[in-house]
Backbone as CSV, one residue per row, in Angstrom:
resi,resn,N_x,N_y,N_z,CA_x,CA_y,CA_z,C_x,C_y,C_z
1,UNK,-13.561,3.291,-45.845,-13.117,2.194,-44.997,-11.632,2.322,-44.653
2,UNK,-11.368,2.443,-45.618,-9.661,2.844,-45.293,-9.399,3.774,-44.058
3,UNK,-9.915,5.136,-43.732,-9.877,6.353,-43.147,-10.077,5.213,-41.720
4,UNK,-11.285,4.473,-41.891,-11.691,4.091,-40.130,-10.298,3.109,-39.718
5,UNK,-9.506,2.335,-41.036,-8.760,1.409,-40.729,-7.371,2.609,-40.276
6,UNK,-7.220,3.644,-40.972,-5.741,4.414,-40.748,-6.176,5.078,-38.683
7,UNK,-7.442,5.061,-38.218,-7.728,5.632,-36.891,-7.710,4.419,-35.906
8,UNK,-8.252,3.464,-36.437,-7.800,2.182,-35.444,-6.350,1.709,-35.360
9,UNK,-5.308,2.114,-36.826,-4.355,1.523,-36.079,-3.475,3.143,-35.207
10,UNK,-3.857,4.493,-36.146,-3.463,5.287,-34.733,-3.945,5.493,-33.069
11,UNK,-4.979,4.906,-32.854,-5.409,4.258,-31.757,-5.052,3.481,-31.268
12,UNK,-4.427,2.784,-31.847,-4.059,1.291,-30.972,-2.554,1.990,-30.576
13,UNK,-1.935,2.277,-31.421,-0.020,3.000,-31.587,-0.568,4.196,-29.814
14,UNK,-1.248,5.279,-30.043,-1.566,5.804,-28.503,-1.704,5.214,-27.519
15,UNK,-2.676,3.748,-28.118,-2.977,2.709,-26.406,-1.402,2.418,-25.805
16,UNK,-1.248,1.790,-26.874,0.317,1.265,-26.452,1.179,2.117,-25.925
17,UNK,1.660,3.036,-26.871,2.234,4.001,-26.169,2.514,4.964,-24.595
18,UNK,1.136,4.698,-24.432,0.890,5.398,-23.299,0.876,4.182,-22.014
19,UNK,0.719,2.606,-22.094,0.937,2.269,-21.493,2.247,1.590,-21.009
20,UNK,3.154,2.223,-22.402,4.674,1.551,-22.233,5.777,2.527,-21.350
21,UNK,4.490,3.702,-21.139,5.865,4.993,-20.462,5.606,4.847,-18.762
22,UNK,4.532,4.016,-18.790,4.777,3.473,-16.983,5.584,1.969,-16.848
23,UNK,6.641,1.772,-16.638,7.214,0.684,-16.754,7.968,0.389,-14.923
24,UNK,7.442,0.386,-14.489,7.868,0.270,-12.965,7.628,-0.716,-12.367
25,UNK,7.658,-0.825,-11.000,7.437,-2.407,-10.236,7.829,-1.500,-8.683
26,UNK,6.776,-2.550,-8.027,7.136,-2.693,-6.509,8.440,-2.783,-6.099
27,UNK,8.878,-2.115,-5.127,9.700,-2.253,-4.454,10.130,-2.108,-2.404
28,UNK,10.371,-2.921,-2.232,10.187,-3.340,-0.524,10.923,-2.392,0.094
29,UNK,10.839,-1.310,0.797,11.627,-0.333,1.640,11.496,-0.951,3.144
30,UNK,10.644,-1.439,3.614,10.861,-1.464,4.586,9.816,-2.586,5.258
31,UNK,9.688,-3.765,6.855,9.037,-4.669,6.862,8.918,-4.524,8.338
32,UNK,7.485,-4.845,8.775,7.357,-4.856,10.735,6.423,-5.785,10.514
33,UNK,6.896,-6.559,11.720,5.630,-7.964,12.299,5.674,-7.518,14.023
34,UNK,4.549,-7.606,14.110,4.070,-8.035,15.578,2.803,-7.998,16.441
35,UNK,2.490,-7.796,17.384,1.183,-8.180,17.589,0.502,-7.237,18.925
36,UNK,-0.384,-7.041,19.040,-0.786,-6.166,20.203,-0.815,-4.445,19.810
37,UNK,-0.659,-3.706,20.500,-0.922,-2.272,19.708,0.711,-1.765,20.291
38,UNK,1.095,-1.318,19.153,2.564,-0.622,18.388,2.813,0.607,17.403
39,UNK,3.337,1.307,17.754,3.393,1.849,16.646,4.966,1.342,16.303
40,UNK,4.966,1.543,15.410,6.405,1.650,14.033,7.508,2.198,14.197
41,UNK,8.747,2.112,14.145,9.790,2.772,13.741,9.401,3.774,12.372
42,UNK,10.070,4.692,12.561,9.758,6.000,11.100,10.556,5.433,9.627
43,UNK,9.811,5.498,8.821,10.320,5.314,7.694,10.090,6.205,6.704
44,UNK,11.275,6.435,5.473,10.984,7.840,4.463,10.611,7.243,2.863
45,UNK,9.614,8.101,2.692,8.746,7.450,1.303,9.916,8.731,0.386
46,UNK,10.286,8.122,-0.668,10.657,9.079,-2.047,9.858,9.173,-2.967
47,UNK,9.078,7.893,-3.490,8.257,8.318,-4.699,7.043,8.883,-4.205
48,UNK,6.615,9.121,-5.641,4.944,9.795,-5.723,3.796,8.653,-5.648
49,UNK,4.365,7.180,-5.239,3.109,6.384,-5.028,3.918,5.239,-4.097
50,UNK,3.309,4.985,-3.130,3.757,3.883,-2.298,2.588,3.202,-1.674
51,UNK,2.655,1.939,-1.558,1.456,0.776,-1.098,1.864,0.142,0.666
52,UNK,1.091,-0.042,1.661,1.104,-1.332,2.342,0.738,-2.540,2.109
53,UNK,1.587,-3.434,2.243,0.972,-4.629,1.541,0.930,-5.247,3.258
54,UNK,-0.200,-5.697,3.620,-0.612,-6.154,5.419,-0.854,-7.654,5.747
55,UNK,-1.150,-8.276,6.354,-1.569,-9.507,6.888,-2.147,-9.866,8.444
56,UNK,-3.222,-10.120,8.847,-3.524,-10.348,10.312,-4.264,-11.470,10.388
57,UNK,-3.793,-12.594,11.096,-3.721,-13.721,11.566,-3.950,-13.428,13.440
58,UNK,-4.837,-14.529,13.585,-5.368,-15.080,15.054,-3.891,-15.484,15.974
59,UNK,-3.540,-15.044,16.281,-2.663,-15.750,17.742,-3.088,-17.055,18.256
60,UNK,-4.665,-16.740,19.124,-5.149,-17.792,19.558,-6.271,-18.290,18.520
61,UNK,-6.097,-19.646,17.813,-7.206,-20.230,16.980,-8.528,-19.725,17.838
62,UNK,-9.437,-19.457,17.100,-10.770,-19.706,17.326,-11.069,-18.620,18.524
63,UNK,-10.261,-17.952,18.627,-10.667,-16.777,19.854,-11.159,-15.345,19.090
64,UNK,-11.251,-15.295,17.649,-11.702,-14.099,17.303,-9.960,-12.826,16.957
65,UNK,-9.962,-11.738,16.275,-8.960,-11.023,16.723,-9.134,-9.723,16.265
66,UNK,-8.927,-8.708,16.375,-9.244,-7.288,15.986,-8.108,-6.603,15.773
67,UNK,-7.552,-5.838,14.125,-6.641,-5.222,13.865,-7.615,-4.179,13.236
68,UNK,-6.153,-3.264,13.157,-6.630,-1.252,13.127,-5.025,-0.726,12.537
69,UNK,-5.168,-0.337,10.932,-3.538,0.264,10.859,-4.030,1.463,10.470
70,UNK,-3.199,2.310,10.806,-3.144,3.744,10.960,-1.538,4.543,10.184
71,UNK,-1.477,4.789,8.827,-0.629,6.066,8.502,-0.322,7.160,9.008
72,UNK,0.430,7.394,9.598,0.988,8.911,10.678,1.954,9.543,9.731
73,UNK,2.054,10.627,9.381,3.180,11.442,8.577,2.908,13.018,9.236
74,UNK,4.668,13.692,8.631,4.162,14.700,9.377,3.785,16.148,8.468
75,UNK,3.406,15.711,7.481,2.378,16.482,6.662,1.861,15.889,5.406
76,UNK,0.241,16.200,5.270,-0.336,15.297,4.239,-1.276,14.112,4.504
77,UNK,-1.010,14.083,5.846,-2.355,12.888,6.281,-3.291,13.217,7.364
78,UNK,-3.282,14.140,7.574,-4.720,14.938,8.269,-4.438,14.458,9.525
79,UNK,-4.787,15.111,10.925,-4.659,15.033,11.992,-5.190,13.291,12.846
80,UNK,-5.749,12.848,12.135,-5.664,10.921,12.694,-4.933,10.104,11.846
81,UNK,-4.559,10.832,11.011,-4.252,9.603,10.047,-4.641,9.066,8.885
82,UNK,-4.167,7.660,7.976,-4.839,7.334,7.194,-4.991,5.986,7.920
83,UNK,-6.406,5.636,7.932,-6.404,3.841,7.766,-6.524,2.627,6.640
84,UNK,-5.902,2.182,6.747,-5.636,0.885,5.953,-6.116,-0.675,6.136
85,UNK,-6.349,-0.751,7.508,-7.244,-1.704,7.534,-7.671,-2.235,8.803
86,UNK,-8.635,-2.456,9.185,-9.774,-2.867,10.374,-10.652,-3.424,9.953
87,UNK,-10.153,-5.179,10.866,-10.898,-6.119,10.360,-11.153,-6.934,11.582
88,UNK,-11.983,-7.892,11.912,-11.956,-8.388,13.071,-12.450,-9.998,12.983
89,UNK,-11.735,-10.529,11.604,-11.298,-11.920,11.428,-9.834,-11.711,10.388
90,UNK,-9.212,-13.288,10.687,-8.055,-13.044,9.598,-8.042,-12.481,8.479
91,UNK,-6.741,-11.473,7.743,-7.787,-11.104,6.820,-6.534,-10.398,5.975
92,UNK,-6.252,-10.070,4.851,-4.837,-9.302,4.015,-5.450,-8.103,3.386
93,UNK,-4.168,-7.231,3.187,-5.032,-5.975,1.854,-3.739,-5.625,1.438
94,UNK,-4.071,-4.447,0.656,-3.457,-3.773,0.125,-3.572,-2.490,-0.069
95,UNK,-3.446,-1.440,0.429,-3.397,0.172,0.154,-2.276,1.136,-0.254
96,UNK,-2.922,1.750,-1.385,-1.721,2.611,-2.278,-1.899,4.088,-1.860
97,UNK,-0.570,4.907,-1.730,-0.710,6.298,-0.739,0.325,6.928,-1.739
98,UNK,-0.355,8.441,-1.573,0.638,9.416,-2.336,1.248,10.411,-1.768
99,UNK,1.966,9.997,-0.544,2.159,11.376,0.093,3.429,11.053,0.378
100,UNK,4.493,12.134,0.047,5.879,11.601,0.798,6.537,12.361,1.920
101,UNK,7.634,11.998,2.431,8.598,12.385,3.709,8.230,11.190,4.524
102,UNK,8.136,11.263,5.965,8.261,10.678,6.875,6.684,9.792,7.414
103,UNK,6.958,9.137,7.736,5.704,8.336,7.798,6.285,7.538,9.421
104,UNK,5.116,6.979,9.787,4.911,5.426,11.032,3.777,5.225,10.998
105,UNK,3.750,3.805,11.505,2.111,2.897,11.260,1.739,3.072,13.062
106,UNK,0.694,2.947,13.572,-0.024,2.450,14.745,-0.730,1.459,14.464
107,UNK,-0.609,0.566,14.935,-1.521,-0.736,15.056,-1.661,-0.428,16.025
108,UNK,-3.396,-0.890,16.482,-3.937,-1.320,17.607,-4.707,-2.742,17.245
109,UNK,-4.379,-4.121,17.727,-4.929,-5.558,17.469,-4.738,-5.822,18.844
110,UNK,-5.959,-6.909,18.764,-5.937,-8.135,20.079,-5.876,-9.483,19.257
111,UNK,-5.240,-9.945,20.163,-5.450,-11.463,19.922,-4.824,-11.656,18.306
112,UNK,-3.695,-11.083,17.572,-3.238,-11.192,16.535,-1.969,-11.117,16.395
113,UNK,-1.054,-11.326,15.406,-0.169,-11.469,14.765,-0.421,-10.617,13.392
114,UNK,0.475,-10.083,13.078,0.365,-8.678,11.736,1.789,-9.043,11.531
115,UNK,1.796,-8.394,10.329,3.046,-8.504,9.091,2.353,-7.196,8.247
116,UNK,3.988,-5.693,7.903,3.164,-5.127,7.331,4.338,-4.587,6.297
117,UNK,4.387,-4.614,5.146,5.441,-4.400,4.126,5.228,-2.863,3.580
118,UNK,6.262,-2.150,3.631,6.052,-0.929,2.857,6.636,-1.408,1.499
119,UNK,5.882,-0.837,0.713,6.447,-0.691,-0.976,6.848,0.117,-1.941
120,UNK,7.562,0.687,-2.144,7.306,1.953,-2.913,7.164,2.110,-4.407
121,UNK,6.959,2.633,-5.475,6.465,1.956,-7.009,7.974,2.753,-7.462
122,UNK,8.139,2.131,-7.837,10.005,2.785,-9.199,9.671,2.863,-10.486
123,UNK,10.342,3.884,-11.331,10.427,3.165,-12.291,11.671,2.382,-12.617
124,UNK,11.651,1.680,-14.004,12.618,1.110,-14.243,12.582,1.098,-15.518
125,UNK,14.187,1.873,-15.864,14.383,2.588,-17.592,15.392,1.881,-17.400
């Protein structure tokens, strides 16, 4: 009994361990709102993990609205792109990407309003 008690607590000392050496947090690089189809000003990713955090809202109540975001970089995201989200009622997400250098979004929406936050993950020692 002892032996199973000395492996549960070196088990638990690894759990921990291993989840104390990611200690990071979101961080906001960069922010675009607007509506209709756009693409982005260019923005530069540094880390090895970065998120869109999105939002698409109706313009006109009750008329329906259709959004489409699109990742453009200029190596690492395959010749269309990545998409992130196409939805065709109000609607939020979130998508996490591992590719860095240079990036821009394309939206194509009708009838909407978008908000789209880049994030990038840090650590913090």
């Amino acid at each position: 009994m002892k032996t199973f008690a000395k492996m549960i607590v070196i088990i638990s000392g690894l759990f921990l361990f291993t989840f104390s050496q990611d200690q990071g947090q979101w961080k906001k690089i960069q922010t675009f709102t607007g509506s209709g189809i756009e693409s982005t000003d260019d923005f530069y990713i540094k880390a090895k993990k970065w998120r869109v955090v999105w939002k698409a809202s109706e313009t006109y109540s009750g008329a329906g609205l259709f959004f489409s975001g699109f990742i453009k970089c200029d190596d690492g995201c395959g010749s269309l792109g990545k998409l992130f989200g196409n939805i065709v009622e109000p609607d939020n997400g979130v998508s996490v990407f591992r590719t860095r250098g240079s990036h821009y979004i394309e939206i194509n929406s009708s009838n909407c309003d978008w908000n789209i936050e880049i994030q990038e993950y840090v650590n913090i020692k």
